[in-house]
C-alpha positions in Angstrom: 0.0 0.0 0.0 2.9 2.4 0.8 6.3 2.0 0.1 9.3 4.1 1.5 12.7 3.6 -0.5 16.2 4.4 0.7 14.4 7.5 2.1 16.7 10.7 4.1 15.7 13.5 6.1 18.0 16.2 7.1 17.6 19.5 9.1 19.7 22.1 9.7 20.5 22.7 13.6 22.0 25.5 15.3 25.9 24.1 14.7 25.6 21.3 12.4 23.3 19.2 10.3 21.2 17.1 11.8 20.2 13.4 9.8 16.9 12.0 11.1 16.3 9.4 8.8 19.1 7.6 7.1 18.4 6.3 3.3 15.4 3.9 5.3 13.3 1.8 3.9 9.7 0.5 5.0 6.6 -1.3 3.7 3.4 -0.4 5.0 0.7 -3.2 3.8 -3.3 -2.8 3.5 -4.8 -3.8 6.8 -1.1 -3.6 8.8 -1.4 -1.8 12.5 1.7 -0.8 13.1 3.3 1.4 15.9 6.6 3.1 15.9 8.5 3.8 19.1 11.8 5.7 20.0 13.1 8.5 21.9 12.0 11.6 21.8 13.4 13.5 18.9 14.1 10.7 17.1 12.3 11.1 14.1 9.0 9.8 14.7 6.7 12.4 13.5 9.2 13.4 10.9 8.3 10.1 9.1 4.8 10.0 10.0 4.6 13.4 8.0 6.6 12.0 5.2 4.9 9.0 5.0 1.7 10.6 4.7 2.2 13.3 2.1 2.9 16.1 4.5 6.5 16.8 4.1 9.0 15.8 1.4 11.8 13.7 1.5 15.7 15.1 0.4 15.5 11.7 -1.6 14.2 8.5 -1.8 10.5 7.8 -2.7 7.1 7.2 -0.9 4.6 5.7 -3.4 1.3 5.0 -2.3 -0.2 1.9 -4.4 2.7 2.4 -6.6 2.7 6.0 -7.5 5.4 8.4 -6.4 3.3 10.6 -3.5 5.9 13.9 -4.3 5.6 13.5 -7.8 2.0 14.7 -8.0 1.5 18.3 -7.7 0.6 20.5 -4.5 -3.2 20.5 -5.8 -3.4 16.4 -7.1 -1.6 15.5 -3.3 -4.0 17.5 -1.1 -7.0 16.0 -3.2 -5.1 12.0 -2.6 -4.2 13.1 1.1 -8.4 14.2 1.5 -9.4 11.0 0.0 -7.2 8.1 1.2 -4.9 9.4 4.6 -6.7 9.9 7.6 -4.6 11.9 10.8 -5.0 11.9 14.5 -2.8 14.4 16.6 -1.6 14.7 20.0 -2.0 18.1 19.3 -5.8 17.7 17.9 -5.4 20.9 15.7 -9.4 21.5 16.2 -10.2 25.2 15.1 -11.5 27.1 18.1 -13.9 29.2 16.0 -15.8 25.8 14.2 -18.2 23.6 16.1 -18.1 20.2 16.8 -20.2 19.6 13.7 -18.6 22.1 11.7 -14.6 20.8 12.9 -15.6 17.9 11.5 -17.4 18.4 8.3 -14.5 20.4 7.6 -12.3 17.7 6.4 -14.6 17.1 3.4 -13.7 20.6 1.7 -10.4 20.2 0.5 -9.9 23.6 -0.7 -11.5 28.0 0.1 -14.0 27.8 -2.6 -15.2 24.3 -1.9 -18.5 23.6 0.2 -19.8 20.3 2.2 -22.0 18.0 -0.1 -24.9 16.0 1.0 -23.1 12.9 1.4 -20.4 14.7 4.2 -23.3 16.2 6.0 -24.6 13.0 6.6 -21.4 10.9 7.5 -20.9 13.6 9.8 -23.8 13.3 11.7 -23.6 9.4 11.7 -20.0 9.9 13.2 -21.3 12.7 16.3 -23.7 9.9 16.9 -21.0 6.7 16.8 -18.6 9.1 19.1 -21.6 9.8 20.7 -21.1 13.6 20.4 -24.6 14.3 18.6 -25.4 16.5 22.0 -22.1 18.6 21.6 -22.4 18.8 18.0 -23.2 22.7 18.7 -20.3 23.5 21.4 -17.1 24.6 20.5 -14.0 22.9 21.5 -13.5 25.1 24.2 -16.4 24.1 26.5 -15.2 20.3 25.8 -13.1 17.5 27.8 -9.9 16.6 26.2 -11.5 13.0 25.9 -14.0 14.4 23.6 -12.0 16.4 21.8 -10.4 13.8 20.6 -13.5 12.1 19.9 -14.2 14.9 17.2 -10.8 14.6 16.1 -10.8 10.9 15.3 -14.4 11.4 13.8 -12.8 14.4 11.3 -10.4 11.7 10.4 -13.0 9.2 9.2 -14.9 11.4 7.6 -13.6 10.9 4.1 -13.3 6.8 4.1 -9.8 6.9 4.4 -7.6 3.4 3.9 -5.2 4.6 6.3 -4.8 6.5 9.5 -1.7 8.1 10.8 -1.4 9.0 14.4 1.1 10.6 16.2 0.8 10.3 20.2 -3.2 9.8 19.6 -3.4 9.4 23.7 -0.4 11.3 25.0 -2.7 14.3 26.6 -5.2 11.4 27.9 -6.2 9.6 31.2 -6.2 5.9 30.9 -10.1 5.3 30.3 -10.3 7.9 27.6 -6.4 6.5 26.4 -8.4 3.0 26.0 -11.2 4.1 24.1 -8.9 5.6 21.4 -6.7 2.4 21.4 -10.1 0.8 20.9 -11.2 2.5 17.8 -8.1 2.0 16.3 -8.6 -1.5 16.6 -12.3 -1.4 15.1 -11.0 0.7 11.9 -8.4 -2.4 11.4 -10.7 -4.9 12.4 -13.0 -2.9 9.3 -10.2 -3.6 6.5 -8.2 -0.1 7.4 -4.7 0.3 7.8 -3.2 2.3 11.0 0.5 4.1 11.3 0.8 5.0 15.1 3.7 7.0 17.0 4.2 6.5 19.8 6.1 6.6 23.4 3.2 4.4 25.5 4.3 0.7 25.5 0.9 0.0 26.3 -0.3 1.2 23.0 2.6 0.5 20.7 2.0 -3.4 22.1 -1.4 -3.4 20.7 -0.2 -3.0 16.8 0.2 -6.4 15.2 4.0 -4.9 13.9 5.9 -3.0 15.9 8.6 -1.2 15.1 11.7 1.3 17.2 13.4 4.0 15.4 16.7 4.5 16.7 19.6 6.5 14.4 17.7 6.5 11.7 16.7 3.3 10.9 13.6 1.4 11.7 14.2 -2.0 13.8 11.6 -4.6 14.4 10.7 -5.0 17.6 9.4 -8.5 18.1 12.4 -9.8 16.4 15.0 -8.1 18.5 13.1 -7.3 21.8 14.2 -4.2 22.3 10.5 -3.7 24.1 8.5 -6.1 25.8 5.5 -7.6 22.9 2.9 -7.2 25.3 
């Protein structure tokens, strides 16, 4: 489904360059739940976002279902990123001004001049009533828990159908209850046929992926074969 080849990453620090990811390689397969691990700093995000469309790499390829991602143009990736990538953020990213409803019917216009269609306004209202968020469909994010908010989050996410979600720390700013209920939709969108990319620093959560993975100097390492964390 996506393919990463002999991919690098390279920022420039303060005193000296700084190589995050080092000509890595990585298959991600349809219906694979996978969770990445590693210090902080290591890179994580950084290949989350290049992975997904979000940020290009200095060379190597990412081809999603064979295509070259950052051979398309600005306009042609935004339209593949709104119709087959999903993303769930530490950070949430939910805007302040938009209401529930709205935050999440949002996703569907992928560009200023673009409105909501039918189809989106109904998807969105079946998603407030899975997250079960139909009463705070009206509120804005700032009269919600952080446990909702991520509710909305992970419902703007499914909005469009996507095939494959990328998250990065999805339960970092949550308690444990709330933490579970995230792992557990996760686990329902693979259980559906969809294909998850998680980040992560929670053991926990990074044991409940089906491959796991640490990124340490650059390079992704498979976890169950060398037990560099515990499998469960």
């Amino acid at each position: 489904m996506l393919l990463l080849e002999n991919v690098t990453k390279t920022f420039i620090g303060p005193t000296k360059r700084i190589e995050v990811l080092r000509n890595l390689s990585f298959e991600i397969k349809a219906n694979d739940f996978i969770s990445i691990r590693g210090e902080s700093g290591c890179g994580k995000s950084t290949l989350m976002l290049l992975a997904s469309g979000l940020m290009r790499p200095d060379s190597g390829t990412v081809a999603l279902n064979g295509k070259d991602l950052y051979g398309f143009s600005d306009k042609d990736l935004t339209s593949i990123r709104s119709a087959e990538i999903g993303f769930v953020f530490q950070e949430l990213l939910l805007l302040p001004y938009l209401t529930v409803r709205e935050n999440i019917l949002a996703a569907s216009i992928p560009d200023k001049t673009s409105k909501p269609n039918r189809d989106a306004e109904t998807e969105t209202d079946r998603l407030l009533d899975r997250f079960a968020m139909s009463k705070r469909s009206g509120h804005y994010p700032s009269k919600l828990s952080t446990g909702e908010k991520q509710r909305v989050a992970f419902a703007r996410a499914l909005l469009n159908g996507p095939k494959v979600l990328f998250a990065d720390e999805p339960t970092g700013n949550l308690d444990p209850d709330n933490a579970v209920k995230i792992c557990g939709y996760f686990d329902e969108f693979v259980k559906d046929g969809g294909t998850v990319v998680l980040v992560t620093h929670d053991k926990n959560v990074a044991a409940r992926a089906t491959k796991r993975f640490a990124l340490s100097d650059g390079k992704l390492i498979n976890v169950k074969d060398n037990g560099i964390f515990p499998s469960s």
